[in-house]
Biopython code that builds the backbone (N, CA, C, O; Angstrom):
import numpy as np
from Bio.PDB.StructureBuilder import StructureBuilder

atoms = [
    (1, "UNK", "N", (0.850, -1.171, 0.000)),
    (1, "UNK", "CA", (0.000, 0.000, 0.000)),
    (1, "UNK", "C", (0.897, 1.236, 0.000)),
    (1, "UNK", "O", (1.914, 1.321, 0.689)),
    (2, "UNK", "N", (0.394, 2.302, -0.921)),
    (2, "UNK", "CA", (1.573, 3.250, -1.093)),
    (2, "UNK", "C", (1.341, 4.235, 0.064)),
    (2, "UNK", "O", (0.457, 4.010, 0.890)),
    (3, "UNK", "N", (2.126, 5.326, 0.132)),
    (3, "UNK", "CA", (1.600, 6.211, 1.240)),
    (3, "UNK", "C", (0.392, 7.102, 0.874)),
    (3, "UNK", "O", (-0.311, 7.635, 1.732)),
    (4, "UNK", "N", (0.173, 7.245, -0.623)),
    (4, "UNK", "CA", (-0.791, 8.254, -1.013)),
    (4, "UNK", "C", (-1.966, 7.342, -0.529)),
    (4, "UNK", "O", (-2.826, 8.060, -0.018)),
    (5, "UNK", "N", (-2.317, 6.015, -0.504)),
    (5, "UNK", "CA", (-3.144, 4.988, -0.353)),
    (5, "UNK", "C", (-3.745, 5.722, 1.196)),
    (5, "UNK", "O", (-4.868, 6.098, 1.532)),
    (6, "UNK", "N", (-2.597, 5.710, 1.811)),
    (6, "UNK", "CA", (-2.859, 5.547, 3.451)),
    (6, "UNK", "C", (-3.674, 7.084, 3.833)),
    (6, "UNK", "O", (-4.710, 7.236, 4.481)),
    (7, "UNK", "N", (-2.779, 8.152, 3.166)),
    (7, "UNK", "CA", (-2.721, 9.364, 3.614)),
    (7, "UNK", "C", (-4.335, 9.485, 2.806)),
    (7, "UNK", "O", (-4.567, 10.678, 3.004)),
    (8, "UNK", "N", (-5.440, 8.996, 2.101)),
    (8, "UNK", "CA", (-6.708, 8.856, 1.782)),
    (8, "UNK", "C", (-7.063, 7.961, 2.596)),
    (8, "UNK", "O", (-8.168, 8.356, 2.966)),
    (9, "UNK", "N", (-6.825, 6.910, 3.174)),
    (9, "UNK", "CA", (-7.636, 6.902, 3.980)),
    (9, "UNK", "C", (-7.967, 6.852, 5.190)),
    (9, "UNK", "O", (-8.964, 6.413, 5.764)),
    (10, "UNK", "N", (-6.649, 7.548, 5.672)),
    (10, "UNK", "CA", (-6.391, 8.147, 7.223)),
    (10, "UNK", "C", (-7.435, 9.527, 6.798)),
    (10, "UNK", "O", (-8.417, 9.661, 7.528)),
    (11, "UNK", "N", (-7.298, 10.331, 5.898)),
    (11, "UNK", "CA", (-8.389, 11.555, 5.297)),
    (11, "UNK", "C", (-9.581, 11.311, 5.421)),
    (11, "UNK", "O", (-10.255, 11.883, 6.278)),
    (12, "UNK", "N", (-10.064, 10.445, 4.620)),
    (12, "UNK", "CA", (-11.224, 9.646, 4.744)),
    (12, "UNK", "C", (-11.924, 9.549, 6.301)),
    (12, "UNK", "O", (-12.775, 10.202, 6.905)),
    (13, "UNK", "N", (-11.267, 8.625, 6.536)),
    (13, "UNK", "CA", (-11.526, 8.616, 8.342)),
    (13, "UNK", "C", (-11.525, 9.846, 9.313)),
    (13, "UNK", "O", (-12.478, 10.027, 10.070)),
    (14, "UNK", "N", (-10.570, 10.595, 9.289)),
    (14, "UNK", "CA", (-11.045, 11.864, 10.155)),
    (14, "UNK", "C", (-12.370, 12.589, 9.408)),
    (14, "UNK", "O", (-13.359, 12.825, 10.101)),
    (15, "UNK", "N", (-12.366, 12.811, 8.493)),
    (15, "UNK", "CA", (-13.893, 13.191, 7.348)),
    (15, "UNK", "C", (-14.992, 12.724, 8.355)),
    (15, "UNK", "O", (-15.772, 13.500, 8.908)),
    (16, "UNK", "N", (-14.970, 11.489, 8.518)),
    (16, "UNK", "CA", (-16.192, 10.906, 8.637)),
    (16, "UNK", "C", (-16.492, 11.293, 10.144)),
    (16, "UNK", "O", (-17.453, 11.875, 10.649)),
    (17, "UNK", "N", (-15.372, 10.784, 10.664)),
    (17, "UNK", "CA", (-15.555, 10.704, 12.254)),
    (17, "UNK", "C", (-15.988, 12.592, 12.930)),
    (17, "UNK", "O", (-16.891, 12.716, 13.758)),
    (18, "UNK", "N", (-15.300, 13.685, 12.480)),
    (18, "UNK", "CA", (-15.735, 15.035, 12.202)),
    (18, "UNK", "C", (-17.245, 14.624, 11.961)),
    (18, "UNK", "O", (-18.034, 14.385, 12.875)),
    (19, "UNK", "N", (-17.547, 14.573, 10.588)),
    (19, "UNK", "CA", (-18.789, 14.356, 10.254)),
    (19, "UNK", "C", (-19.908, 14.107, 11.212)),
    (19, "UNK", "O", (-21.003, 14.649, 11.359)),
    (20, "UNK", "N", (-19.321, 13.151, 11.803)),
    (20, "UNK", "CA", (-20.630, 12.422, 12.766)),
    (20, "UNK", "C", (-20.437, 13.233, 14.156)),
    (20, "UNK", "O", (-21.228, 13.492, 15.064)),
    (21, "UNK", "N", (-19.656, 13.403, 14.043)),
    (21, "UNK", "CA", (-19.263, 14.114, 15.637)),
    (21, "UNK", "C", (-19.703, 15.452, 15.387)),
    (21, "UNK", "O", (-20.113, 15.816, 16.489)),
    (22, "UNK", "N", (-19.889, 16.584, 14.424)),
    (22, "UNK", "CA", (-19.901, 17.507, 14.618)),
    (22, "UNK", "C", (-21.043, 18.114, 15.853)),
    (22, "UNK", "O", (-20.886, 18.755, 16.892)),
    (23, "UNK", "N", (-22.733, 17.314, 14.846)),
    (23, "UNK", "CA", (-23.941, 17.752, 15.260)),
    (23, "UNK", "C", (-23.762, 17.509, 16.938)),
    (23, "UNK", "O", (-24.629, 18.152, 17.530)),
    (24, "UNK", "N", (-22.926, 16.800, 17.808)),
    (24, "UNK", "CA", (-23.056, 16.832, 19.236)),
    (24, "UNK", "C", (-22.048, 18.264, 19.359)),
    (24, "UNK", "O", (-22.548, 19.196, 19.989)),
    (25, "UNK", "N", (-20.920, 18.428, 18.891)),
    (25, "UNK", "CA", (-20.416, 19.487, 19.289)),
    (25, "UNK", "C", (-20.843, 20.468, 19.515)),
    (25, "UNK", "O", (-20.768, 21.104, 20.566)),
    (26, "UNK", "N", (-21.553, 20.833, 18.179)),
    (26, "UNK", "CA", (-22.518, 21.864, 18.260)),
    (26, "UNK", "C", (-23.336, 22.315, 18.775)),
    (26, "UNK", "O", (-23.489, 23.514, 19.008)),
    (27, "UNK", "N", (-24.273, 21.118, 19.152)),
    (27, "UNK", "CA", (-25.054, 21.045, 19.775)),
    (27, "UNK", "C", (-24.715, 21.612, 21.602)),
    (27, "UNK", "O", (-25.220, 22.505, 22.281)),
    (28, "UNK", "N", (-23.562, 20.520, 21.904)),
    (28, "UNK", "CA", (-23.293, 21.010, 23.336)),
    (28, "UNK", "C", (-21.864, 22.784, 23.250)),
    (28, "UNK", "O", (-21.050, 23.160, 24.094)),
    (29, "UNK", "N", (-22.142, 23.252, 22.121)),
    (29, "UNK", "CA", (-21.442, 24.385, 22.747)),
    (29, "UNK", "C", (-22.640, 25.332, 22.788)),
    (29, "UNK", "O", (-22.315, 26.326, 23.439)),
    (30, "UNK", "N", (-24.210, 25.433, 22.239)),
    (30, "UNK", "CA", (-24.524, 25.897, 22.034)),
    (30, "UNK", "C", (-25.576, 25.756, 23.333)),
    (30, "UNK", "O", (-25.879, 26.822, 23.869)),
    (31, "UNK", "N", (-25.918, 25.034, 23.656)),
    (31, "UNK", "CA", (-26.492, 24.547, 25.225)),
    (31, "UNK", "C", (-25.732, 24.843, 26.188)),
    (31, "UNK", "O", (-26.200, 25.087, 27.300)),
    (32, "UNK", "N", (-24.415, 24.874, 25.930)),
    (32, "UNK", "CA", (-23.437, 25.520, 27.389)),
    (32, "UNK", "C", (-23.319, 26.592, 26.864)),
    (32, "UNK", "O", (-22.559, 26.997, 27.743)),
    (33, "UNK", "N", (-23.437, 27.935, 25.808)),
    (33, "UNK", "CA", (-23.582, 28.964, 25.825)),
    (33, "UNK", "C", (-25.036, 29.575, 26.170)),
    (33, "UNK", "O", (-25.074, 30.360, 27.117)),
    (34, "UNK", "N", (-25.728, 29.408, 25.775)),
    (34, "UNK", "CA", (-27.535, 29.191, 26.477)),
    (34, "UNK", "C", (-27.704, 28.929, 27.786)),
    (34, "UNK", "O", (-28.568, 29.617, 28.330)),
    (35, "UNK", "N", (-26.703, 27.533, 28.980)),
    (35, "UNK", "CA", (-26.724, 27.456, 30.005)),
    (35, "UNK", "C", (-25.924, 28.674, 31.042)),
    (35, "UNK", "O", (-26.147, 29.030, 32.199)),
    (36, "UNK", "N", (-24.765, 29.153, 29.873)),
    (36, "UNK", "CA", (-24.071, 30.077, 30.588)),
    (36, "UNK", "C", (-24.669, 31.444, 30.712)),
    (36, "UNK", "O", (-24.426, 32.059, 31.750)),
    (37, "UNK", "N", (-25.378, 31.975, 29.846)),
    (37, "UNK", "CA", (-25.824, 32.775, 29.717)),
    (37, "UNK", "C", (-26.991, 33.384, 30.441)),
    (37, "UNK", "O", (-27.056, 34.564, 30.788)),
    (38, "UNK", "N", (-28.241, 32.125, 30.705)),
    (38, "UNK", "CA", (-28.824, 32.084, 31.968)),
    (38, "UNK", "C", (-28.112, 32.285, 33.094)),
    (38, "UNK", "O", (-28.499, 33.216, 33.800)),
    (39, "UNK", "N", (-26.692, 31.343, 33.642)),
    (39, "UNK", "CA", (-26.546, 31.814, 34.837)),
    (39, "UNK", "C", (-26.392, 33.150, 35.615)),
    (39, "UNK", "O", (-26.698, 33.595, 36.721)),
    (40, "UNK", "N", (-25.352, 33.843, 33.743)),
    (40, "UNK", "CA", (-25.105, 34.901, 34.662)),
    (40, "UNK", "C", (-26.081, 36.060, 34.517)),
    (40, "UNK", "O", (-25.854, 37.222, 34.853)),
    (41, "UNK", "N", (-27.098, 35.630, 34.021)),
    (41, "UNK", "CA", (-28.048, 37.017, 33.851)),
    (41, "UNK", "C", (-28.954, 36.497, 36.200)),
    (41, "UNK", "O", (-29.450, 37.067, 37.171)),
    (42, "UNK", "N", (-28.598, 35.323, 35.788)),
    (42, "UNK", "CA", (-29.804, 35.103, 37.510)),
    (42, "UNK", "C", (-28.093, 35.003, 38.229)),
    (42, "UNK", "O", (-28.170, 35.550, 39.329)),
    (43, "UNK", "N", (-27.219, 34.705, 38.082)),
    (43, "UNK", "CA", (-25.920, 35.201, 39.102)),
    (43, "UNK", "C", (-25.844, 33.387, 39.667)),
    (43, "UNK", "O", (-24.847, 33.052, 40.307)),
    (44, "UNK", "N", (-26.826, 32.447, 39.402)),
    (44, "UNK", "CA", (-26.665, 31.067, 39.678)),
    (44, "UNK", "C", (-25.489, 30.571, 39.366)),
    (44, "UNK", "O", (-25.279, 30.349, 38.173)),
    (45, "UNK", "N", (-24.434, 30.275, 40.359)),
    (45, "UNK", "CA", (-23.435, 29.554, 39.888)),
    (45, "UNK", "C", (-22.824, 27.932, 40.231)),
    (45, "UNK", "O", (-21.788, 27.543, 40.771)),
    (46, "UNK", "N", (-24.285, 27.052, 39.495)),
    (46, "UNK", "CA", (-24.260, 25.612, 40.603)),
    (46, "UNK", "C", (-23.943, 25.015, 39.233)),
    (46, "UNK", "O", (-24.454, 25.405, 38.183)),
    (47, "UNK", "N", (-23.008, 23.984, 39.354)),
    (47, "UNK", "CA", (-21.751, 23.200, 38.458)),
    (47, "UNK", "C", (-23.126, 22.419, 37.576)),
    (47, "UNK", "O", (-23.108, 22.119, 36.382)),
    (48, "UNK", "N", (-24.191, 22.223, 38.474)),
    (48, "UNK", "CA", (-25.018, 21.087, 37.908)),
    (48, "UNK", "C", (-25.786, 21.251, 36.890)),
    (48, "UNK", "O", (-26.217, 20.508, 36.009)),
    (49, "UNK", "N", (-25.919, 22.643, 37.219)),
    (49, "UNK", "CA", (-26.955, 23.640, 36.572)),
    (49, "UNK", "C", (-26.225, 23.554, 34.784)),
    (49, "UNK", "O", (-27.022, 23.538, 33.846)),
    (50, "UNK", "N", (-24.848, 23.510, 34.537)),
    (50, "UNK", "CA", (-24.448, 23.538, 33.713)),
    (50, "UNK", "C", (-24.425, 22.188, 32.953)),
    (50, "UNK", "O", (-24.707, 22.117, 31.756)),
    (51, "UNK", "N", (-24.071, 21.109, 33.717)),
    (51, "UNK", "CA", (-24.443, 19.653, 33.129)),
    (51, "UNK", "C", (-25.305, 19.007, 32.563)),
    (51, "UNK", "O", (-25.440, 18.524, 31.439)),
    (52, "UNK", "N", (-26.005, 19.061, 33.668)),
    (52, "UNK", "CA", (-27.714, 18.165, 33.195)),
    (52, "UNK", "C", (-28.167, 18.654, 31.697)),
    (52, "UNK", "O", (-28.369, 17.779, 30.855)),
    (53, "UNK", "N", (-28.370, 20.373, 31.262)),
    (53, "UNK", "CA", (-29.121, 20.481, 30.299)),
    (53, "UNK", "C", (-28.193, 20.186, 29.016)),
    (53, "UNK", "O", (-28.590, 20.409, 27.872)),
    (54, "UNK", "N", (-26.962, 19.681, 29.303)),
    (54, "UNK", "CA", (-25.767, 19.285, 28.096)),
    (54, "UNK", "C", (-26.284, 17.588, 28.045)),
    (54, "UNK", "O", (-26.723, 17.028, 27.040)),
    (55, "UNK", "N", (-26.153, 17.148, 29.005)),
    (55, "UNK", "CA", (-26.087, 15.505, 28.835)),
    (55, "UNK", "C", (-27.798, 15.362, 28.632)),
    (55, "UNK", "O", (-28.138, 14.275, 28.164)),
    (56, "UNK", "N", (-28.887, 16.316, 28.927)),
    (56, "UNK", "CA", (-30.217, 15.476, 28.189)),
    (56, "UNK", "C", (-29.939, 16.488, 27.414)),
    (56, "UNK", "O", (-28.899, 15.955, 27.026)),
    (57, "UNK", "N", (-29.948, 17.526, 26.816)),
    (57, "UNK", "CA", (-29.600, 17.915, 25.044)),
    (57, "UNK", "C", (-29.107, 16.526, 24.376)),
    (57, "UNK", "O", (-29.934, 15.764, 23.877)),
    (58, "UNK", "N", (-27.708, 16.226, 24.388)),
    (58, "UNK", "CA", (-27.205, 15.346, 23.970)),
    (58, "UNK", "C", (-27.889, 13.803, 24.159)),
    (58, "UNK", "O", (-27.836, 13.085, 23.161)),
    (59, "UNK", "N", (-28.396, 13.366, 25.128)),
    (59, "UNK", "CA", (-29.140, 12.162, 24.819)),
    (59, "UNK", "C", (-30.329, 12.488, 23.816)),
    (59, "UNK", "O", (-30.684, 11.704, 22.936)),
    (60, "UNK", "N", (-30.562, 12.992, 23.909)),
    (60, "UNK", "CA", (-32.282, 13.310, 22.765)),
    (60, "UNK", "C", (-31.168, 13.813, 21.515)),
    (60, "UNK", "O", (-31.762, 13.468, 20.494)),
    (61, "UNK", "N", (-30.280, 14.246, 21.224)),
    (61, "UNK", "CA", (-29.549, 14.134, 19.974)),
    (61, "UNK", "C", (-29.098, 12.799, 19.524)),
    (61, "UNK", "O", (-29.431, 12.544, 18.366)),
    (62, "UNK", "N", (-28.427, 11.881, 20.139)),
    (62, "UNK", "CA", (-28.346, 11.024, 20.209)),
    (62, "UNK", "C", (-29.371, 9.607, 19.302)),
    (62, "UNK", "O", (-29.281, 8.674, 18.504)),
    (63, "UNK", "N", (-30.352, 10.414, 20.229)),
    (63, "UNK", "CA", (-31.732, 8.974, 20.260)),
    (63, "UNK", "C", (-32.062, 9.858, 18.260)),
    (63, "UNK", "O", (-32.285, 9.241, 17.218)),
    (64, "UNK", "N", (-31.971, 11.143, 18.429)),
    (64, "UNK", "CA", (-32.478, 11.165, 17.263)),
    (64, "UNK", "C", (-31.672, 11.103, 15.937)),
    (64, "UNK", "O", (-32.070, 10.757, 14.824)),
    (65, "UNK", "N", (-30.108, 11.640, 16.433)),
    (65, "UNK", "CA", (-29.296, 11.292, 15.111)),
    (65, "UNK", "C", (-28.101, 9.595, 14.832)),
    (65, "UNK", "O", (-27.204, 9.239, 14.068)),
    (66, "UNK", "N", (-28.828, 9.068, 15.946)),
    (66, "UNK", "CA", (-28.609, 7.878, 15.654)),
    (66, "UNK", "C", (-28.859, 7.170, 14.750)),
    (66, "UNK", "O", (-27.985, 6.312, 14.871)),
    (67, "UNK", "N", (-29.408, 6.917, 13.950)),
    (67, "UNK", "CA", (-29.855, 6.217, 12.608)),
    (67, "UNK", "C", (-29.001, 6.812, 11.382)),
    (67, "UNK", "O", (-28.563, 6.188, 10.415)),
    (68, "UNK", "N", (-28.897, 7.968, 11.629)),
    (68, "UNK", "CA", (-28.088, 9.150, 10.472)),
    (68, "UNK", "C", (-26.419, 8.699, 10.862)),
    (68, "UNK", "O", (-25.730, 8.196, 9.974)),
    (69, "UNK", "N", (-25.907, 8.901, 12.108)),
    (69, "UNK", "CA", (-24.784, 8.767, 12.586)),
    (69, "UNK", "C", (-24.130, 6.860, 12.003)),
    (69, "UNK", "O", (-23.023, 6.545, 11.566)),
    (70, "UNK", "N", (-25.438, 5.934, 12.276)),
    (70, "UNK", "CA", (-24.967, 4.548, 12.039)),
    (70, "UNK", "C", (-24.733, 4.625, 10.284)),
    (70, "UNK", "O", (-23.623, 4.519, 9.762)),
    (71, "UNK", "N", (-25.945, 4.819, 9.568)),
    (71, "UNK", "CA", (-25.982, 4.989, 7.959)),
    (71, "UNK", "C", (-24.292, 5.339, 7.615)),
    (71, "UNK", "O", (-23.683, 4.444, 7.030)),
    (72, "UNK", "N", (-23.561, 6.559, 7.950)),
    (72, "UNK", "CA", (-22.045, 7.096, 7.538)),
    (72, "UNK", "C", (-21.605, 6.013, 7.925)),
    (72, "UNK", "O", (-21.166, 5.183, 7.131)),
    (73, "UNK", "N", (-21.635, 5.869, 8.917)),
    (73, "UNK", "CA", (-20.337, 5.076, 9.570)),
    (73, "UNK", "C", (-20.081, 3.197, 8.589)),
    (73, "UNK", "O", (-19.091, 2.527, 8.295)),
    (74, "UNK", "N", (-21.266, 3.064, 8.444)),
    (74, "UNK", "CA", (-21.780, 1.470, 7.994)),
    (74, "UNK", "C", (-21.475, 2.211, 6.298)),
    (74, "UNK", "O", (-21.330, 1.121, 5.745)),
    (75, "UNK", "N", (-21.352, 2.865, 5.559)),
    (75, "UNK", "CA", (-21.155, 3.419, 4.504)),
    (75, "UNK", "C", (-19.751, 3.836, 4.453)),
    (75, "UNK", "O", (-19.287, 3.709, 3.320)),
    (76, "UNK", "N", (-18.972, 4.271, 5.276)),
    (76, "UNK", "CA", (-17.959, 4.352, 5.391)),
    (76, "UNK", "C", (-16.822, 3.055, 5.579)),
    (76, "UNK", "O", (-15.708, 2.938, 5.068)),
    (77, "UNK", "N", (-17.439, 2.282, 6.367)),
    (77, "UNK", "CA", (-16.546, 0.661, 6.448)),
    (77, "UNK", "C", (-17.288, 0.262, 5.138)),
    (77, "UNK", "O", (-16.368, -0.170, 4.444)),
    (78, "UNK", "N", (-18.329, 0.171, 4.474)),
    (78, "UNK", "CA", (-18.402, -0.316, 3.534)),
    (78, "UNK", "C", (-17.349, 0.200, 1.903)),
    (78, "UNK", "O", (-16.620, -0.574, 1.283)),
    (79, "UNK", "N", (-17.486, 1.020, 1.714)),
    (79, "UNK", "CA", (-16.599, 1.645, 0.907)),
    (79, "UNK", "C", (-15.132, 1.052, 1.220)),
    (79, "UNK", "O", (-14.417, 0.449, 0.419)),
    (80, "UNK", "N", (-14.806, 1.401, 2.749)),
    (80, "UNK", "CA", (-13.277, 0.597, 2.913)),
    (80, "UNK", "C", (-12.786, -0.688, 2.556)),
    (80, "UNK", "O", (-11.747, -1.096, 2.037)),
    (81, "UNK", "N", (-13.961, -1.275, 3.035)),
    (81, "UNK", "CA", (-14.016, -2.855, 2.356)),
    (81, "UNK", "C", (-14.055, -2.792, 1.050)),
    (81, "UNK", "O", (-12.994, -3.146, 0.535)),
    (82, "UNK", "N", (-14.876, -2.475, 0.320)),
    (82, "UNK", "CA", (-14.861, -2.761, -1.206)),
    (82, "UNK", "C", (-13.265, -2.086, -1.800)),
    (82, "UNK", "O", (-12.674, -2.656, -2.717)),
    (83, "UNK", "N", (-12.861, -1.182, -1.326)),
    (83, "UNK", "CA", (-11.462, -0.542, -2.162)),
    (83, "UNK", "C", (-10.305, -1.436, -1.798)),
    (83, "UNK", "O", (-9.319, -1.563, -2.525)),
    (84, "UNK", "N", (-10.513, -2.242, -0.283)),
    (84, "UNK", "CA", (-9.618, -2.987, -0.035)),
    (84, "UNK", "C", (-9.633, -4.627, -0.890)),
    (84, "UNK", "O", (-8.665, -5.267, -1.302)),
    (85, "UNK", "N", (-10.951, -4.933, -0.945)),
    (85, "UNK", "CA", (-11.420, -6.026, -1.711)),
    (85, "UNK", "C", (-10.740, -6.220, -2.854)),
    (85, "UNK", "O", (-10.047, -7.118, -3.333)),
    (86, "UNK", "N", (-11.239, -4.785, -3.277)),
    (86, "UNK", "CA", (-10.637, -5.027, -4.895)),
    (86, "UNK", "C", (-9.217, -5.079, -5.335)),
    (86, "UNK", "O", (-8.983, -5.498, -6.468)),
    (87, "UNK", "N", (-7.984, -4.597, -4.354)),
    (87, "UNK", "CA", (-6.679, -4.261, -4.462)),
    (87, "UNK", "C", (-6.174, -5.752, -4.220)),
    (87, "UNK", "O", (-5.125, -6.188, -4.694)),
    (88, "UNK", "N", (-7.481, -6.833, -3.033)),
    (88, "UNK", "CA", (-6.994, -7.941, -2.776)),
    (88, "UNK", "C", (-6.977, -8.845, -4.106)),
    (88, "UNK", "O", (-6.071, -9.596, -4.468)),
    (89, "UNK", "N", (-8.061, -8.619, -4.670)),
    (89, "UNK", "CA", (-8.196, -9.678, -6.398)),
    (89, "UNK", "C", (-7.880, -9.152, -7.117)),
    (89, "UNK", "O", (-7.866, -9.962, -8.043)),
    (90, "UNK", "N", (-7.562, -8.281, -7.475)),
    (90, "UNK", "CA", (-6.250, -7.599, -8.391)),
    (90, "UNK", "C", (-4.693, -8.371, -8.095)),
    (90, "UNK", "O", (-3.926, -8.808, -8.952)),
    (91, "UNK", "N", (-4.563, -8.376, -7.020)),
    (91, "UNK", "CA", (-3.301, -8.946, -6.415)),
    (91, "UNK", "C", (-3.116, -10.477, -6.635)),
    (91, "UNK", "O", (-2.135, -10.979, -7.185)),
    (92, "UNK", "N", (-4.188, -11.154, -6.134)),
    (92, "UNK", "CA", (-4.379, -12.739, -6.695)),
    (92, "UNK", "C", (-4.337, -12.410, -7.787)),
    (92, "UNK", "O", (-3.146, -12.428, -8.097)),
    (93, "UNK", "N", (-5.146, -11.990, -8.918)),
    (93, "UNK", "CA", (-5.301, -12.359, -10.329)),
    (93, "UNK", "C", (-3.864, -12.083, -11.102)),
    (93, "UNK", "O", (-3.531, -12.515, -12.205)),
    (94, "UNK", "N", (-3.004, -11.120, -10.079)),
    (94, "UNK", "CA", (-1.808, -11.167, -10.986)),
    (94, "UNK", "C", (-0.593, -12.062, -10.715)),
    (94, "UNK", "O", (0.458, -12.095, -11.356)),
    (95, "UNK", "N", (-0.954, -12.806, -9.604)),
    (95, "UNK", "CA", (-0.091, -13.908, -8.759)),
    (95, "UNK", "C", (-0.062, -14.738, -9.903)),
    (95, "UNK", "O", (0.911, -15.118, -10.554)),
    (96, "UNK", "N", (-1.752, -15.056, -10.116)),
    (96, "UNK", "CA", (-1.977, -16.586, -10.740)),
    (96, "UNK", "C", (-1.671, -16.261, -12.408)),
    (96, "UNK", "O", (-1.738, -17.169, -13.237)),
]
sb = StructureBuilder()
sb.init_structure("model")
sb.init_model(0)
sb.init_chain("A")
sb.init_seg("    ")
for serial, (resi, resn, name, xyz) in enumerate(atoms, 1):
    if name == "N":
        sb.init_residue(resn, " ", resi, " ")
    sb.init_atom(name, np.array(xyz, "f"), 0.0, 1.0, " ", f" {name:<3s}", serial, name[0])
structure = sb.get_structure()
């Protein structure tokens, strides 16, 4: 495998994994700017207050971009497999 081989699909892979990861990022900077923002307008400064509405944001993201998140990922090993597949019977067919 050459290095241009690798360096696509080490690319590939951060792509995807970004990809799927973004919508939580987003999601929780934008709920801890919303949580922060409440506190300091009421002066509340309880650690918990900041947690809870990140981790149920993120579970209900979760429950809902789960199906979307599995689809890439199962599309993504699939593609890997088939490019690897084919480099494998290329390789036999020129053995034999």
């Amino acid at each position: 495998m050459s290095p241009e081989q690798i360096t696509h699909i080490v690319r590939e892979t951060l792509y995807t994994a970004l990809e799927i990861a973004a919508p939580f990022l987003l999601l929780a900077l934008i709920v801890g700017l919303l949580v922060s923002l409440v506190q300091s307008m009421t002066q509340i400064q309880e650690m918990t207050l900041a947690f809870v509405p990140k981790m149920l944001a993120l579970a209900a993201a979760l429950a809902i971009f789960f199906p979307w998140m599995l689809k890439m990922a199962t599309k993504f090993t699939h593609n890997l497999w088939i490019s690897q597949w084919e480099k494998v019977t290329s390789l036999v067919q020129y053995v034999q």
